[in-house]
C-alpha positions in Angstrom: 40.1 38.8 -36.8 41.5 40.8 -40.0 44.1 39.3 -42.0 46.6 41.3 -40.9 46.0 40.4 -37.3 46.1 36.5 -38.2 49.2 37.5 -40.2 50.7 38.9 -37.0 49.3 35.7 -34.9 50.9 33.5 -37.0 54.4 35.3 -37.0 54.2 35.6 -32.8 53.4 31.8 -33.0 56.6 31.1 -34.5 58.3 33.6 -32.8 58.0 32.6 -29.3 57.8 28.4 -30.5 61.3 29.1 -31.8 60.8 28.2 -35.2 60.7 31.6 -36.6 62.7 31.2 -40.4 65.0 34.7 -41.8 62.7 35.8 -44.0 59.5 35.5 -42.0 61.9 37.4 -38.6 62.2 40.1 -41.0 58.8 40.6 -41.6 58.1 40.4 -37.7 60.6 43.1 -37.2 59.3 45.4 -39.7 55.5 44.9 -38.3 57.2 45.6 -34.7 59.0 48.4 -36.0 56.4 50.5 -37.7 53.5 49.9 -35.9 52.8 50.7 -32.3 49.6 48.4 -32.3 51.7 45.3 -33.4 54.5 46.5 -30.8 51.6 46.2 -28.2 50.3 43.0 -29.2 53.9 41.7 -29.0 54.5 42.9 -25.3 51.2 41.3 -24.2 52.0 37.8 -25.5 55.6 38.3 -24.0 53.7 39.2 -20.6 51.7 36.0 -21.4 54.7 33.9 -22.8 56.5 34.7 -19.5 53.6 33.9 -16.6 53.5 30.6 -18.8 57.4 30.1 -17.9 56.7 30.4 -14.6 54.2 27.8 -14.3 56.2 25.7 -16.6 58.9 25.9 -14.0 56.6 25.3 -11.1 55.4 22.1 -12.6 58.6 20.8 -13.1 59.5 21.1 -9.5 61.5 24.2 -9.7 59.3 26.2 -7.0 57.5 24.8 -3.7 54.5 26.5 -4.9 52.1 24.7 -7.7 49.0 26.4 -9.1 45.2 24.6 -9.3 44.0 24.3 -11.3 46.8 24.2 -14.2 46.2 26.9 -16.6 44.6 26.1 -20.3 47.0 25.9 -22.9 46.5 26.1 -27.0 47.7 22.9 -28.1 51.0 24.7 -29.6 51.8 26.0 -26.3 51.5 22.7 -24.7 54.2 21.3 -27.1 56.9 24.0 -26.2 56.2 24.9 -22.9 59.1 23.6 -20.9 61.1 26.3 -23.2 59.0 29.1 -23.3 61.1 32.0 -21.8 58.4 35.3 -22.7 60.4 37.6 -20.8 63.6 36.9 -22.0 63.0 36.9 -25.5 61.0 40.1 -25.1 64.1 41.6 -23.8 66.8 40.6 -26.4 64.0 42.3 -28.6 64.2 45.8 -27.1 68.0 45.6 -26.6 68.1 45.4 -30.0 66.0 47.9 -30.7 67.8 50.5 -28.2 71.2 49.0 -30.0 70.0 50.4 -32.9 68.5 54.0 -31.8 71.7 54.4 -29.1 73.3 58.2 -29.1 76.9 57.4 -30.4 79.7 57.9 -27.9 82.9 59.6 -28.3 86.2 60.1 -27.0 88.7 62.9 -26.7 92.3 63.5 -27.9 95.0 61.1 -26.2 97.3 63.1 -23.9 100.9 62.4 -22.6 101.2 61.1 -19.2 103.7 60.0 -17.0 107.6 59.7 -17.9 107.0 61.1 -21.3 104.7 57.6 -22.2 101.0 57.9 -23.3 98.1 57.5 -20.6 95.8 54.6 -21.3 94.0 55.9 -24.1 90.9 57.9 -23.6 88.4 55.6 -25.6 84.4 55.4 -25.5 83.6 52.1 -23.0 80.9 49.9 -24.9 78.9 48.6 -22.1 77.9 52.5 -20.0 78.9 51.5 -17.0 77.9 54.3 -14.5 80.5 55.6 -13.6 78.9 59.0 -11.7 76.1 60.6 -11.0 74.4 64.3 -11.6 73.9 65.4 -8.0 73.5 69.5 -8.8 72.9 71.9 -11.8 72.4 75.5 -12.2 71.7 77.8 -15.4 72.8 74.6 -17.3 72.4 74.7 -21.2 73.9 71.2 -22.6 74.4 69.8 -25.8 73.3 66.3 -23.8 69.9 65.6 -21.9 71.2 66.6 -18.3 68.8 66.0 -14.9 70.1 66.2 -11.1 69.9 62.7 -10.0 70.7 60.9 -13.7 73.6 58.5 -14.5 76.8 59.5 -15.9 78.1 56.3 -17.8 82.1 55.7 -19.2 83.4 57.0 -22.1 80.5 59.4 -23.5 81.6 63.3 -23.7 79.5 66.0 -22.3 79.2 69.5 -23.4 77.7 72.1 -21.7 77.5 75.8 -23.0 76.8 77.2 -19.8 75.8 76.7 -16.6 77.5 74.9 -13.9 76.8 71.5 -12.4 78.3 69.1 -10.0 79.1 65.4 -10.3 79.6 62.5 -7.5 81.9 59.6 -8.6 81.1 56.6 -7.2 84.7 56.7 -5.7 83.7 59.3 -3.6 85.5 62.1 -5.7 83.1 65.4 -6.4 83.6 67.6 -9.3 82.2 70.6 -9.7 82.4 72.1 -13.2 81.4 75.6 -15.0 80.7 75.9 -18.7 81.3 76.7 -21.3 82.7 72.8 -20.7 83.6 69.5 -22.2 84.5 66.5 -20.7 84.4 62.3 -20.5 83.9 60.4 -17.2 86.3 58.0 -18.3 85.5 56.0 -15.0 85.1 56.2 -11.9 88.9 57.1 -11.2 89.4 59.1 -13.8 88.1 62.1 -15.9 89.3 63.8 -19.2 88.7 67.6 -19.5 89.0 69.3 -22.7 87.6 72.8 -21.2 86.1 74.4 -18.3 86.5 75.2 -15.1 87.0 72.6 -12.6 87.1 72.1 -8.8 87.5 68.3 -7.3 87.0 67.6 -3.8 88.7 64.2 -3.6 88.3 62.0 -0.1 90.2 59.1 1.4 88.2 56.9 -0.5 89.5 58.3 -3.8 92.8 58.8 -3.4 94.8 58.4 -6.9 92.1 60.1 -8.5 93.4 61.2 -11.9 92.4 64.6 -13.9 93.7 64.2 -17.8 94.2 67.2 -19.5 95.2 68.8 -23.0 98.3 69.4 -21.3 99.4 67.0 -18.5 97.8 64.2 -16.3 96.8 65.7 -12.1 97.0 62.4 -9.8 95.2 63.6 -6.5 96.3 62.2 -3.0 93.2 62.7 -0.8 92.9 67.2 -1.4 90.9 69.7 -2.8 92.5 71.7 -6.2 91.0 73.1 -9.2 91.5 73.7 -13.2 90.7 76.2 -15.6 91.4 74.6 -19.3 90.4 77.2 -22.6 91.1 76.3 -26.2 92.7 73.0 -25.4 95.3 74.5 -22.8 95.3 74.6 -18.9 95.7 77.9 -17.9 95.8 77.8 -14.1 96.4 74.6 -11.8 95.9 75.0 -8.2 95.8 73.1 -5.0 94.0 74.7 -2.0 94.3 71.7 0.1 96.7 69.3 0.5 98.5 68.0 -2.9 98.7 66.6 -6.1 101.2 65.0 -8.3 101.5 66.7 -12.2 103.2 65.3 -15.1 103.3 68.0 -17.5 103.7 67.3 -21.0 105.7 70.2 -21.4 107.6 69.6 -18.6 109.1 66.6 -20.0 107.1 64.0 -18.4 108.4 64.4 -15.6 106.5 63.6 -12.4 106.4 66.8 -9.7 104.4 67.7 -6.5 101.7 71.0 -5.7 101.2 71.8 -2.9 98.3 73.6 -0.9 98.5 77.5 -2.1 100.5 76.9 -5.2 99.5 77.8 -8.8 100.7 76.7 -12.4 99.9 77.3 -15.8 100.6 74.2 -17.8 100.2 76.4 -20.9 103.6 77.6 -21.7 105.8 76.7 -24.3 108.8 75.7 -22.0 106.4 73.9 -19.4 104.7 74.8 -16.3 105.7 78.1 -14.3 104.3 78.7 -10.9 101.7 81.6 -11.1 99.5 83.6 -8.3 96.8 81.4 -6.0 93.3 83.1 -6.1 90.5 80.9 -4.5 88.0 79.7 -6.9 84.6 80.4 -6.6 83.0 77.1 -9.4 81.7 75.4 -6.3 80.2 78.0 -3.9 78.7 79.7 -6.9 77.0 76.5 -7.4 75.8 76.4 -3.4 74.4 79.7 -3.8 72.5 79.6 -7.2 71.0 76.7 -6.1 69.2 77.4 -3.3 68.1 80.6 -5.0 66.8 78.9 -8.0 65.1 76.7 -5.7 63.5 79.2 -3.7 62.3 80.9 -7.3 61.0 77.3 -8.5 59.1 76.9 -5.1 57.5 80.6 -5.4 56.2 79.9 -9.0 55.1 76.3 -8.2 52.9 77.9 -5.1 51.3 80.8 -7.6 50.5 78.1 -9.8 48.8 75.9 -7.3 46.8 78.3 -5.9 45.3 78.7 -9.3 44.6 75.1 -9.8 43.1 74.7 -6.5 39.9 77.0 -7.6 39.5 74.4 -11.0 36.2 73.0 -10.1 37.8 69.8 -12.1 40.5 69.5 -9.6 39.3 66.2 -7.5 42.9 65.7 -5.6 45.9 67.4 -5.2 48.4 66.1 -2.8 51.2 68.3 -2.1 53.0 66.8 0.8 53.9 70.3 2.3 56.4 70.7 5.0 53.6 71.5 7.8 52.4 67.5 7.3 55.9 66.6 7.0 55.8 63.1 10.0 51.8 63.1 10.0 49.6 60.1 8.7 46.8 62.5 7.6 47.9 64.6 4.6 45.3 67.5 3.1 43.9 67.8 -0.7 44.5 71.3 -2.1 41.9 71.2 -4.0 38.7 73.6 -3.3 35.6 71.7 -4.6 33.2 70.7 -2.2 32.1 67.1 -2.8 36.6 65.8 -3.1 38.0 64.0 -0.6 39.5 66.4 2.5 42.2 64.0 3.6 44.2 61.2 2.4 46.2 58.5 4.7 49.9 57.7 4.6 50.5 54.2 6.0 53.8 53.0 6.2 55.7 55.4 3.3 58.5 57.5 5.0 58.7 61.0 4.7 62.0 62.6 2.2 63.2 65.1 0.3 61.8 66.4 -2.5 62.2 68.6 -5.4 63.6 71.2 -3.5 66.0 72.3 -0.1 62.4 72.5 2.4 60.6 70.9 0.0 59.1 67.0 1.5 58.1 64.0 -0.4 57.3 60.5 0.1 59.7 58.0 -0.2 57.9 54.3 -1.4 60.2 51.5 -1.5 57.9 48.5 0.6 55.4 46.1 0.1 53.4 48.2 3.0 54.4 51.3 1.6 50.8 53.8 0.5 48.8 56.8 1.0 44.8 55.7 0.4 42.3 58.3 -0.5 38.4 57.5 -1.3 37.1 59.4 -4.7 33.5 58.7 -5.1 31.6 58.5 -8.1 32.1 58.2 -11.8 34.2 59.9 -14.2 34.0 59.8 -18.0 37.2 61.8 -18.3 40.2 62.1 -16.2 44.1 62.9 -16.0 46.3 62.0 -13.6 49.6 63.8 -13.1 52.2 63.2 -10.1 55.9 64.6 -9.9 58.0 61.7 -9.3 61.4 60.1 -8.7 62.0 56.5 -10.1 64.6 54.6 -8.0 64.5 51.5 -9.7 61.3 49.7 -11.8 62.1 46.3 -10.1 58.1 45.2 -10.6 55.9 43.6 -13.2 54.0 46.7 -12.0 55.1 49.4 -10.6 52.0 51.1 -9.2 51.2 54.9 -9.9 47.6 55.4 -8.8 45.0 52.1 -8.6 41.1 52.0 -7.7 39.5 50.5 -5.6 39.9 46.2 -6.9 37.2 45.2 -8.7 34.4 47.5 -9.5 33.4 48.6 -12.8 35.7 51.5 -14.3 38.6 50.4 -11.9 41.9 52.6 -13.5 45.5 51.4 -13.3 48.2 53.5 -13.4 51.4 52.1 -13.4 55.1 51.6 -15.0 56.1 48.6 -16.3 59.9 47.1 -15.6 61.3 48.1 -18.8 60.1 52.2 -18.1 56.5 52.4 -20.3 53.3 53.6 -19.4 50.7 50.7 -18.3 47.4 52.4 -18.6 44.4 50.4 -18.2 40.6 49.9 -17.4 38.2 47.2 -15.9 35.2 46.7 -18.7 31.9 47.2 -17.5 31.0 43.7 -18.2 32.6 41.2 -15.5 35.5 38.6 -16.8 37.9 37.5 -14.7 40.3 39.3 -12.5 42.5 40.2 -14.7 40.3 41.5 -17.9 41.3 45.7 -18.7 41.3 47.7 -21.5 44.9 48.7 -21.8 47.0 51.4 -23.0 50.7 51.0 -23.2 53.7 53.4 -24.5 56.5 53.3 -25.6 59.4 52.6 -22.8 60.3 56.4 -21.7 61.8 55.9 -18.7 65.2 54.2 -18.6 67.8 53.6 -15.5 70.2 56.8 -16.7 66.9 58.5 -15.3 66.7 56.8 -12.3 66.9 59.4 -9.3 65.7 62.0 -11.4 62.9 64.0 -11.1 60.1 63.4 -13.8 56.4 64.7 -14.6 54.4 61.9 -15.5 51.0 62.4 -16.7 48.2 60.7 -18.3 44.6 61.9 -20.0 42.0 59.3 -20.5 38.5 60.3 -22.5 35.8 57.7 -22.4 33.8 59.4 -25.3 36.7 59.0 -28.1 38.3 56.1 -25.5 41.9 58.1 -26.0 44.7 57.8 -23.9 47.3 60.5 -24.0 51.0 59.8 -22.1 53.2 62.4 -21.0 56.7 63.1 -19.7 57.8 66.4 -18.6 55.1 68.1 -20.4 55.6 66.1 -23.7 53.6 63.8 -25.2 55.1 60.6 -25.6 52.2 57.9 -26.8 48.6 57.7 -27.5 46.3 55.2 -28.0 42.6 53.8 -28.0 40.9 51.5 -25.9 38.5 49.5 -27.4 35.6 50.3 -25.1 34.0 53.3 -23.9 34.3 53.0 -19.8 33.7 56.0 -17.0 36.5 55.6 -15.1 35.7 54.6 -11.0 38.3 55.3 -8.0 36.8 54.1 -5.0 38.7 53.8 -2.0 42.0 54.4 -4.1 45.9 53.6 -3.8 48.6 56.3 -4.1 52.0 54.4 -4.8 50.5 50.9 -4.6 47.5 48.6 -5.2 45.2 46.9 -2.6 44.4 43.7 -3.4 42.0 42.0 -1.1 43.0 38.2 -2.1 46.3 38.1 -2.8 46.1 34.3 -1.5 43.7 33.4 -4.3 45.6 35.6 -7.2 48.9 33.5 -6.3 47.6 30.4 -7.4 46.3 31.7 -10.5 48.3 31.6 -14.1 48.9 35.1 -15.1 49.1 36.6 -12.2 50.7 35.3 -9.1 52.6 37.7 -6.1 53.3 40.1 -8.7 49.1 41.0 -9.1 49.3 41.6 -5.3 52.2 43.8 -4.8 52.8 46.7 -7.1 55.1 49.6 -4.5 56.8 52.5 -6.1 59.8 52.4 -5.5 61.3 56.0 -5.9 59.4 58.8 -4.1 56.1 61.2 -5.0 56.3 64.8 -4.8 53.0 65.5 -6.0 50.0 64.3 -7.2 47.0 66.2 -9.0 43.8 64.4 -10.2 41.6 66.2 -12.5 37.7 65.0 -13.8 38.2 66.5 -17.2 41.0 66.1 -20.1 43.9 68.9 -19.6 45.3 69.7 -23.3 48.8 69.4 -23.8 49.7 73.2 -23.3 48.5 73.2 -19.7 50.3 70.0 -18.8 53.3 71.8 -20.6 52.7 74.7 -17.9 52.5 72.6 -14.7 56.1 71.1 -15.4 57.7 74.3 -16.8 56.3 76.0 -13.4 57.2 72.7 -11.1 60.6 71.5 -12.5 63.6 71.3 -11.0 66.6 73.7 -12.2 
């Protein structure tokens, strides 16, 4: 061990014993914050810190369940067990490091409200609550990082150039919006438009839904109306179902009802005056371009995929067509002749995916897998699968495993704080647990939960690189510290087989979470190649498969 390393031991010792002084914190930080190597070491003794927890907790009576034989412990561990807590400590870590890299919220201008007084003000809420959700874009250029499916928290403004997307509130009110636009989910009840075009479909469930504008406050009872707000003035008002109560703050403050059919411009000097109903067209546009964009996307993705399917590097490629939609057998696209023809869906539902027509499978049980056997041995590989992320509630989150225990078995997995878990059995036999790992940075968060992502990962045993992507990007690499052909075996899609789960529960380190590693989201897709794909060619498949 180098001095650095014993440097970085030493600091990790007094770290997790709790007797880590200011001086010697800061220098831990700065070694966590500049190098990705140190960053790694820390999240393995975290991993290690916590498993220890749990056995501390165990021993103490806290669980029914008690290992045998009791792990071996340095000496220093020993001393501090019953308050070693790995996992939390390792959290308070990266909340502090998001804290500090966090995009900066905003608010917009306060507005009059009611009886002349101000509104509560329109201010940026410190702890993002969700307060919505992205359910459809079209065309959409944004100033922010916008994906169908993602979080909208409180308090942060959106700006979109163009485009037009739609949100559902988790009160139940939709809002469908065209750019150019900018706006602040203020919560769940409530949104502030500064411009766009805007049409809210609000249901029992949301009744007293509130639109702010530049110009007045809309309080909706249970109706369908719409907005259209340029240069910080409201321009048309309309109500084509049912009513809503204005208070204008032109009109005095004074509180009055709209009814279905009417139209007002809130932007005249001397208050509202009632102007000409014309439908708006914000959400059916949105309806429309959809489906066609989707049935573009779907076109391009099939052109593609009949390319890659005569790569004689393409060993699988699941594509969970709607002709297998319900069957347990599902085919691999790919054309070479000694690849697996089938793979086997056990338990995973059948869902939506990427697209209207378009299937998936949904994983969200311990049960929940598609198994595939991949003979022989590869010394390069990437894996690549179209996914969506529902929640990363496991120590692993299971990708793509081999077969357990042969030589060259590859993990592919997500952690519970959103990185990469990349690793590799050694050729030489350990223990259970021994892999050559590669871990990223986190990259996946829960504002990207429901989303649609491309995840990808290129492993080369002759420089022992590992390359992580998302959507086409590279987002780590790494190298492993042994040259290892990677081995699949009788494979897991979406889990991991482990064929003594009774034995692995007993054992420090690992316990139920070694056995069960379910998705829990859906897969779209999932493409296996025997040779490294450079990053332009990644870049291609999620340009050609992404959504909107």
């Amino acid at each position: 061990m180098n001095p650095n390393d014993q440097h970085l031991e030493k600091l990790l010792d007094a770290y997790f014993e709790g007797t880590l002084d200011a001086t010697s914190h800061e220098d831990l930080d700065r070694l966590i914050t500049s190098s990705g190597a140190a960053r790694e070491k820390f999240w393995e003794r975290a991993d290690i810190e916590g498993s220890l927890e749990t056995w501390a907790a165990r021993s103490r009576g806290e669980s029914m369940a008690m290992p045998t034989p009791p792990p071996r412990l340095s000496a220093a561990w020993k001393r501090h067990l019953p308050a070693i807590s790995g996992w939390a400590a390792a959290a308070a870590l990266l909340v502090a490091w998001l804290l500090q890299t966090h995009p900066s919220q905003k608010s917009l201008p306060h507005v009059a409200g009611d009886a002349g007084r101000l509104p509560p003000p329109v201010v940026a809420v410190t702890n993002d609550t969700p307060v919505a959700y992205l359910s459809r874009v079209n065309g959409l250029a944004a100033d922010n990082h916008m994906r169908p499916g993602q979080s909208l928290v409180a308090g942060r403004e959106v700006t979109i150039r163009e485009g037009l997307l739609e949100l559902d509130f988790y009160s139940g009110a939709r809002v469908s919006i065209q750019g150019p636009a900018r706006f602040v989910p203020d919560s769940d009840m409530r949104l502030t438009v500064a411009e766009g075009t805007v049409q809210v479909d609000v249901p029992d469930s949301a009744k007293g839904f509130k639109l702010v504008l530049p110009d007045g406050t809309v309080t909706d009872f249970g109706t369908s109306f719409g907005v259209v707000v340029t240069q910080e003035k409201t321009s048309r008002l309309q109500v084509s179902r049912g009513e809503v109560e204005l208070a204008g703050t032109r009109d005095g403050g004074a509180a009055k009802r709209i009814f279905q059919g009417q139209a007002f411009s809130l932007a005249e000097t001397n208050g509202s005056r009632p102007i000409a109903y014309h439908p708006m067209a914000v959400k059916t546009s949105l309806e429309t371009n959809s489906a066609a964009d989707d049935q573009r996307r779907a076109e391009g993705w099939n052109e593609l995929c009949a390319e890659l399917a005569t790569d004689p590097s393409l060993l699988v490629h699941f594509r969970f067509l709607a002709d297998e939609e319900g069957s347990r057998e599902i085919l691999n696209r790919a054309a070479a002749a000694d690849t697996p023809r089938t793979g086997t869906v056990i338990a995973a539902e059948w869902s939506r995916g990427r697209w209207e027509g378009k299937p998936a499978l949904a994983f969200h049980n311990p049960a929940d897998r598609v198994r595939v056997d991949i003979p022989g041995e590869y010394p390069q590989a990437t894996f690549l699968a179209w996914v969506k992320v529902d929640s990363l509630p496991r120590r692993y989150n299971g990708l793509f495993l081999s077969e357990f225990g042969i030589p060259g078995e590859t993990h592919w997995q997500v952690s519970p704080d959103g990185r990469f878990w990349f690793g590799v059995r050694p050729k030489e036999e350990r223990d259970d647990w021994s892999f050559h790992r590669a871990f990223s940075e986190p990259v996946i968060f829960p504002a990207d939960f429901g989303t649609w992502r491309l995840l990808a990962t290129s492993y080369d045993a002759g420089t022992r690189e590992v390359i992580h992507y998302v959507d086409g990007t590279e987002v780590h690499r790494s190298v492993i510290e042994d040259s290892v052909p990677l081995r699949f075996g009788r494979a897991t899609l979406g889990n991991f087989f482990d064929p003594a789960p009774s034995e692995h529960v007993k054992q420090p380190g690992l316990g139920e979470e070694w056995s069960f590693r379910n998705w829990s989201g859906a897969i779209d897709e999932f493409l296996l190649f025997s040779r490294v794909l450079d990053k332009s060619e990644i870049a291609r498949v999620h340009e050609a498969g992404r959504v909107n």
